[in-house]
C-alpha positions, -999 to +999 in steps of 0.1 A: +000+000+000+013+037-006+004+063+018-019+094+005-027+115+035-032+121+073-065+127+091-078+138+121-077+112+151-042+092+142-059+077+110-043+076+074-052+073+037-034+045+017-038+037-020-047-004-025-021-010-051-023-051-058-050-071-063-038-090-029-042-057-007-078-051-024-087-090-013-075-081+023-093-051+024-127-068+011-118-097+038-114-068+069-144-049+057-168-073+044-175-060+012-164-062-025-136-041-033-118-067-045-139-079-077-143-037-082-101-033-082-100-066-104-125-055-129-106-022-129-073-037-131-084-057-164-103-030-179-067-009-178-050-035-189-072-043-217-074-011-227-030-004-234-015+001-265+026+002-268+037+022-290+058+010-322+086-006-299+105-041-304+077-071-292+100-079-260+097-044-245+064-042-253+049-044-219+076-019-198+050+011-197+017-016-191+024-011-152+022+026-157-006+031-178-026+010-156-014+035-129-026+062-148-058+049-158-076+027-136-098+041-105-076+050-071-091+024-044-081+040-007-086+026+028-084+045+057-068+033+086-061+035+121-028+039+144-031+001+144-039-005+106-075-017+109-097-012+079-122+018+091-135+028+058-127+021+017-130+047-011-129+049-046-120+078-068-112+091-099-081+081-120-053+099-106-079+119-080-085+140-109-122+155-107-145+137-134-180+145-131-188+111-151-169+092-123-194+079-097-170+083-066-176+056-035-170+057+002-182+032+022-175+019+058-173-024+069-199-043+054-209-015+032-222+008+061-223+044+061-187+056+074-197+090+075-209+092+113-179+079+125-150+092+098-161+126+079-135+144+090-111+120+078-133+117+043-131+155+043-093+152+047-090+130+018-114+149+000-091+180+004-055+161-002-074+152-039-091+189-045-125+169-040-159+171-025-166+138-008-201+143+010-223+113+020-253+127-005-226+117-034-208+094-025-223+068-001-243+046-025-261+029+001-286+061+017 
């Protein structure tokens, strides 16, 4: 995992980066973000082009562009690294208003009672507005 951000109350933002770290984090918090990062992951993949380069290097900026292009899955976590809440953003963090941006708690719950200020903290690392009426698909 790569760290993002701080929040308030000795919590932190990390960026899921492997399909084993989204399968831990849908184990710890009871919900799918696993088959979301997967379908992500392959839809990045799929969608690569190299550039006119010799067929054995073909796949050295694959890594990257999946980087680039797939959805940023985030969990936040406490000063002993339990799951508290999972997000979904953007490419990059970058604001698309065709992008149906995600935040939801263990088990799919609404995190925003217990961890707004840390969701408005990564809200405001990204340049984004992260309230529950947008973004918590579950009301």
């Amino acid at each position: 995992m790569q760290y993002i951000c701080d929040a308030p109350g000795s919590k932190a933002w990390f960026r899921i980066e492997t399909e084993g770290e989204a399968a831990l984090e849908s184990d710890a918090m009871g919900h799918a973000v696993e088959k979301y990062f997967r379908q992500a992951w392959e839809a990045a993949q799929t969608s690569y082009r190299p550039g006119p380069i010799p067929v054995i290097e073909q796949n050295i900026g694959l890594k990257a562009h999946i980087r680039r292009t797939m959805p940023l899955f985030l969990t936040l976590r406490d000063a002993e690294g339990q799951a508290l809440a999972t997000a979904m953003l953007p490419p990059g963090g970058r604001r698309d208003p065709a992008f149906r941006i995600i935040v939801v708690g263990p088990e799919n719950r609404d995190p925003y009672s217990e961890h707004e200020e840390a969701i408005e903290a990564l809200g405001e690392h990204f340049g984004l507005t992260l309230d529950r009426s947008r973004c918590y698909p579950y009301r």
